[in-house]
C-alpha positions as CSV (number, residue, x, y, z in Angstrom):
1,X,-9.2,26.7,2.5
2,X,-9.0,25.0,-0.8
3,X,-11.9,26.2,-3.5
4,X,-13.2,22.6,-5.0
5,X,-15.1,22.2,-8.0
6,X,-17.9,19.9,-8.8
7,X,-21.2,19.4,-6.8
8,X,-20.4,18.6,-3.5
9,X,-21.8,15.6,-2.0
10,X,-23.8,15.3,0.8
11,X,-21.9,12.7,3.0
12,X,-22.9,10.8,6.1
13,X,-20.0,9.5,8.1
14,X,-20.6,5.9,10.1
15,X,-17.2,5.0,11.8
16,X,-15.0,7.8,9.3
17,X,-13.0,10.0,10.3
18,X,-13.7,14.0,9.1
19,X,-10.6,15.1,7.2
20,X,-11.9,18.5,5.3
21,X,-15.5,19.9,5.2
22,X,-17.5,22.3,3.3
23,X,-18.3,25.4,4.9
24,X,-22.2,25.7,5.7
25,X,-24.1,28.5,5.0
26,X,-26.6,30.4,7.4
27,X,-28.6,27.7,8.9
28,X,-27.2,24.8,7.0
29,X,-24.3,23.4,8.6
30,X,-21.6,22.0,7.6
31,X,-20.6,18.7,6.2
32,X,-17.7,16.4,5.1
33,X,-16.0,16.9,2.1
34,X,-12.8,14.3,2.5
35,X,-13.0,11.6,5.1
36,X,-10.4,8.8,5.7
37,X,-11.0,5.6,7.2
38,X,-9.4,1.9,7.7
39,X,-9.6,-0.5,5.3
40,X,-8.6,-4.0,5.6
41,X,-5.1,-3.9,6.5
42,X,-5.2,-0.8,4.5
43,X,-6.4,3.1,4.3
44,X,-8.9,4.6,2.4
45,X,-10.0,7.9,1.4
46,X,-13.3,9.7,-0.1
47,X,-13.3,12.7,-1.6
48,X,-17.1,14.2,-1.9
49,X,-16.2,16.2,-4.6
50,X,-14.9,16.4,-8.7
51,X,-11.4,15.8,-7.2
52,X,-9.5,15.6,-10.8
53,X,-11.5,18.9,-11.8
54,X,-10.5,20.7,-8.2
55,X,-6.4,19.7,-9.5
56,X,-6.9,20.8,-12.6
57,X,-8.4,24.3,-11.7
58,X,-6.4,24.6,-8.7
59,X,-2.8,24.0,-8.7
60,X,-2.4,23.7,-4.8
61,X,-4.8,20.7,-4.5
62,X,-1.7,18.6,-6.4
63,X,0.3,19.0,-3.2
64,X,-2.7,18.2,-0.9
65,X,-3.1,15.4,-3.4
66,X,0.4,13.8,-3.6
67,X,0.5,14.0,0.7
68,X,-2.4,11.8,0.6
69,X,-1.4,9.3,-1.9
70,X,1.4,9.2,0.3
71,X,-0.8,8.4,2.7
72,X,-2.5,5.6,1.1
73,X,1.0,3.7,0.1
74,X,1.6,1.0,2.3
75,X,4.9,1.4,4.2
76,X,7.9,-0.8,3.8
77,X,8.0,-3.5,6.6
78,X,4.3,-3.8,7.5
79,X,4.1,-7.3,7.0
80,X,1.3,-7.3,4.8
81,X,2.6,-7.3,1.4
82,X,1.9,-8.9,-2.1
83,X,4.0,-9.2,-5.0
84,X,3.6,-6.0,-7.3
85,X,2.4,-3.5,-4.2
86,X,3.7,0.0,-4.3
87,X,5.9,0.1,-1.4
88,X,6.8,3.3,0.2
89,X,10.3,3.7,2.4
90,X,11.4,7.0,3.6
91,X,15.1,7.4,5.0
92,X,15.3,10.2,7.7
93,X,19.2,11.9,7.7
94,X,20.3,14.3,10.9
95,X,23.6,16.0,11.0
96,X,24.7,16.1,14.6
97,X,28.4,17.4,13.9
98,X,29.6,20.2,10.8
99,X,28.6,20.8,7.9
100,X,29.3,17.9,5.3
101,X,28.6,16.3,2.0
102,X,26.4,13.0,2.3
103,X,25.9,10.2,0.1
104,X,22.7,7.7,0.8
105,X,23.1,4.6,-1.3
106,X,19.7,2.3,-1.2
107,X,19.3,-0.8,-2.7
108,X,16.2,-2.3,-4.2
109,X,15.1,-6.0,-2.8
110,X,15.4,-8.5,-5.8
111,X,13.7,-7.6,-8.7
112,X,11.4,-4.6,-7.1
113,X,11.5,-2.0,-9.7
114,X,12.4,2.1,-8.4
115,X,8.4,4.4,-9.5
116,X,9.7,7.5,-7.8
117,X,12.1,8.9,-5.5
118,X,11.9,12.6,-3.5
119,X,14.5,13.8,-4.2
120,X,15.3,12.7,-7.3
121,X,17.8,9.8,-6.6
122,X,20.7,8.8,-9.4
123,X,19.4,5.0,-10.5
124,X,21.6,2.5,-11.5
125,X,21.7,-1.5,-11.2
126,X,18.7,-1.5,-8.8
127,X,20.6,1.6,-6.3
128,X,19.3,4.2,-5.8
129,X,22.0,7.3,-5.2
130,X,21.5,10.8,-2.8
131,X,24.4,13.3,-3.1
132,X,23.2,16.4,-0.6
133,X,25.1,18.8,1.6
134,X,24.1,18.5,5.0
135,X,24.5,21.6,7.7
136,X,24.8,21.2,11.4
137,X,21.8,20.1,12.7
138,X,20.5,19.9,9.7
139,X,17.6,17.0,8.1
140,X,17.3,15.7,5.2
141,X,14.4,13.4,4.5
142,X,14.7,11.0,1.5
143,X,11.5,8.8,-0.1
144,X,11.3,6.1,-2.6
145,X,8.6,4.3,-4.3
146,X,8.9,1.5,-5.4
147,X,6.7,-1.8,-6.6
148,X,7.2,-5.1,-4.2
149,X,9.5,-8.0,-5.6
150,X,7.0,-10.0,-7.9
151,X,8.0,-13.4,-6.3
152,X,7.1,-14.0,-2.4
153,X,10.0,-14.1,0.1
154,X,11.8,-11.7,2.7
155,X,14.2,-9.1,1.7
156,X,16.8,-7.0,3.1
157,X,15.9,-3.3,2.3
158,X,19.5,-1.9,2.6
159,X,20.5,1.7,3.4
160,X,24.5,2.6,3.4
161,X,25.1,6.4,3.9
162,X,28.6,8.1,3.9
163,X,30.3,10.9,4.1
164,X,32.0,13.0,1.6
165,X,35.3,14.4,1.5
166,X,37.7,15.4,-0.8
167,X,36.1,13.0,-3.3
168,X,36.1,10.1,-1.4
169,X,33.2,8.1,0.6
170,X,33.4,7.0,4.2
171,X,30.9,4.8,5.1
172,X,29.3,6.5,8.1
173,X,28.4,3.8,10.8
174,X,27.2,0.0,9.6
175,X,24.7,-0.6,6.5
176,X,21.3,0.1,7.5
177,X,18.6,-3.4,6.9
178,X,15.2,-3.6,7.5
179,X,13.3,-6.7,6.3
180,X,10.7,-6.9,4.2
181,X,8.1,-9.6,3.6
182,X,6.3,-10.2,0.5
183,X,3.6,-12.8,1.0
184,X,2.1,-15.2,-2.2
185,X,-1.7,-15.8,-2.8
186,X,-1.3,-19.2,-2.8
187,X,0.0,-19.5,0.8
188,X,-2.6,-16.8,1.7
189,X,-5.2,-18.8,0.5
190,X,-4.0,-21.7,2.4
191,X,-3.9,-20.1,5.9
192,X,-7.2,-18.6,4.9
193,X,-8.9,-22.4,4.3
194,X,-7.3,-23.5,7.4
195,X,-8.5,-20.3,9.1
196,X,-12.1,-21.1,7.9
197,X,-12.3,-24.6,8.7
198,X,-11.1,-24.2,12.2
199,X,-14.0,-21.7,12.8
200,X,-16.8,-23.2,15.5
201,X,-19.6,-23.0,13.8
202,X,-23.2,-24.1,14.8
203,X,-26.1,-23.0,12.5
204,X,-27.0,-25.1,9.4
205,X,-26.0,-21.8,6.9
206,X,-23.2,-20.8,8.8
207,X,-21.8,-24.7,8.1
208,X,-23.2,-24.3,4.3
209,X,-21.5,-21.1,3.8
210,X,-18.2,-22.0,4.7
211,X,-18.6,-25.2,3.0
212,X,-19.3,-22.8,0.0
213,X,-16.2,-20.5,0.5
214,X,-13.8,-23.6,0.9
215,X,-15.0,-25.0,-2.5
216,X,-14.6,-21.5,-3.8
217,X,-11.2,-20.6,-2.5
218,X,-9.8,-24.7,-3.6
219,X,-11.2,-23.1,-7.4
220,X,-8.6,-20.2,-6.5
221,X,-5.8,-21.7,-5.8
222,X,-6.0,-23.8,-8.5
223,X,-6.9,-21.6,-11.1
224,X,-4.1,-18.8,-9.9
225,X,-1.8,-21.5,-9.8
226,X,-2.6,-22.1,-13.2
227,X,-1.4,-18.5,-14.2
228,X,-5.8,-18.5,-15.1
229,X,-6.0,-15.2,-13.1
230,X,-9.6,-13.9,-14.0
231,X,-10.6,-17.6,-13.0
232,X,-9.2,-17.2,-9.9
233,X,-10.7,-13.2,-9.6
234,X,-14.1,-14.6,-10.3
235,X,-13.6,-17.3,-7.3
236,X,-12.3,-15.2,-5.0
237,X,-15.4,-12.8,-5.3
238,X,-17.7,-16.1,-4.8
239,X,-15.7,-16.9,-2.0
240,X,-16.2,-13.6,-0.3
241,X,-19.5,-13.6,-1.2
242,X,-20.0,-16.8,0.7
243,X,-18.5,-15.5,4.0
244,X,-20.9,-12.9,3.9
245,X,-23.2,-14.8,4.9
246,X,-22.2,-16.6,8.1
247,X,-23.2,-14.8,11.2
248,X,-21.7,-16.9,14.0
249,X,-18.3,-15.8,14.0
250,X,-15.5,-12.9,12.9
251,X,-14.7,-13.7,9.6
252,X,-12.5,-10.0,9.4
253,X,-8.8,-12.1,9.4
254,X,-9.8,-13.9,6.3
255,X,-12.0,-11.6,4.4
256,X,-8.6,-9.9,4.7
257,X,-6.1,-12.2,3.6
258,X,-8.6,-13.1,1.1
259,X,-8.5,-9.2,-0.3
260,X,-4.7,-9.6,-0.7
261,X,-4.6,-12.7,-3.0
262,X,-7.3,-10.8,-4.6
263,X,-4.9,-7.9,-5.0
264,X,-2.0,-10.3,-6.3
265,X,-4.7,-11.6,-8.6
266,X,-5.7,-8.3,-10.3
267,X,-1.7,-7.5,-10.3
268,X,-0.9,-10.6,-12.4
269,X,-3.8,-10.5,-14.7
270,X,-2.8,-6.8,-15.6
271,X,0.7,-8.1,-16.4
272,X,-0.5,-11.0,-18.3
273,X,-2.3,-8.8,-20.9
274,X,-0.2,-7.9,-24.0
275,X,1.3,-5.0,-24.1
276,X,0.5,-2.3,-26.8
């Protein structure tokens, strides 16, 4: 049990999931103090309490607190990627044999920049370097952070470890690849228009809504296009707006893909603001 500051919130959970709870007291019971739930293609988390006070005061919640940013990072290979997101890739090592010196070598996908690597990795021309001994039956587990390629394509994610001995490296087996796709807004926004317009819809608002998205998401991909990002953030609100209101069919897949070229939006218009 962690001690929290703040005034704790009274939380009602519909469809969340319990994660941590505040002790009740007497006749009052308990209630939810973190709770976790899906979130588009996504995770989410809400903390019912003064969570940058609770660090601050206690240094243990920073632990708690790195696991579940963890936890919110998108892993590597999920399919679901824009340019700019902070990817997460972990690289497991076992020793099955003796004891012996290992060297993990892990290169970064075109231009996706290195945030943060556990253990601290050498860096050096986009590679990231582990040096660590290794005892029989040992495990070493190896995480890196970094931000997505900012262009749209699929990568190799590429893992090489060897062995050390007197100095020398020995590649240990084949390189390691896993790919990795990086999807654009403007193709999301295209499969999302088609998406829309094949919907079967019947009612009169249901047909003006989506008539209403379409324009809105055209205005998008134009505007992002046109590097006009808060143009394009102010569309993409409309057009979610818009989809909101039609009630005769799931609308989940694109309210989705329109949340990513949202998140590519908000990405670039950061970058596109001069820099202090």
């Amino acid at each position: 049990m962690l001690p929290a500051s703040g005034r704790a919130l009274k939380l009602e959970l519909a469809g969340a999931t319990e994660q941590a709870s505040v002790p009740g007291n007497g006749d009052t019971p308990s209630t939810p103090a973190i709770a976790s739930r899906a979130y588009g293609t996504g995770r989410a988390l809400l903390f019912g309490f003064d969570l940058v006070a609770s660090v601050q005061a206690e240094p243990a919640w920073r632990g708690m607190l790195d696991r579940a940013l963890a936890w919110l990072t998108p892993e590597a290979g999920n399919g679901e990627l824009t340019p700019g997101t902070s990817v997460l890739f972990s690289i497991n090592v076992t020793n099955r044999s003796k004891a012996v010196e290992v060297e993990v070598k892990f290169t970064l996908p075109g231009d996706a920049a290195p945030i943060e690597s556990r253990p601290q990795a050498l860096v050096a021309e986009g590679k990231l370097t582990w040096l660590f001994p290794l005892a029989p039956d040992a495990r070493q587990e190896l995480d890196v952070l970094f931000a997505a390629p900012t262009q749209a394509g699929v990568y190799d994610l590429t893992t090489v470890v060897s062995t050390i001995k007197s100095g020398l490296a020995k590649h240990y087996g084949n390189p390691l690849a896993q790919p990795l796709q990086v999807s654009g807004a403007v193709q999301i926004l295209a499969d999302a228009s088609t998406g829309l317009s094949a919907l079967n819809l019947s009612a009169a608002g249901d047909n003006k809504a989506r008539s209403d998205a379409l324009a809105w998401l055209q205005t998008a991909q134009s505007t992002f296009t046109a590097a006009q990002y808060e143009a394009a953030i102010h569309a993409l609100v409309q057009a979610i707006e818009a989809l909101r209101l039609i009630q005769g069919a799931d609308t989940q897949a694109i309210r989705t893909g329109i949340d990513r070229a949202l998140q590519e939006s908000e990405w670039r218009w950061v970058r596109a603001q001069p820099q202090p």
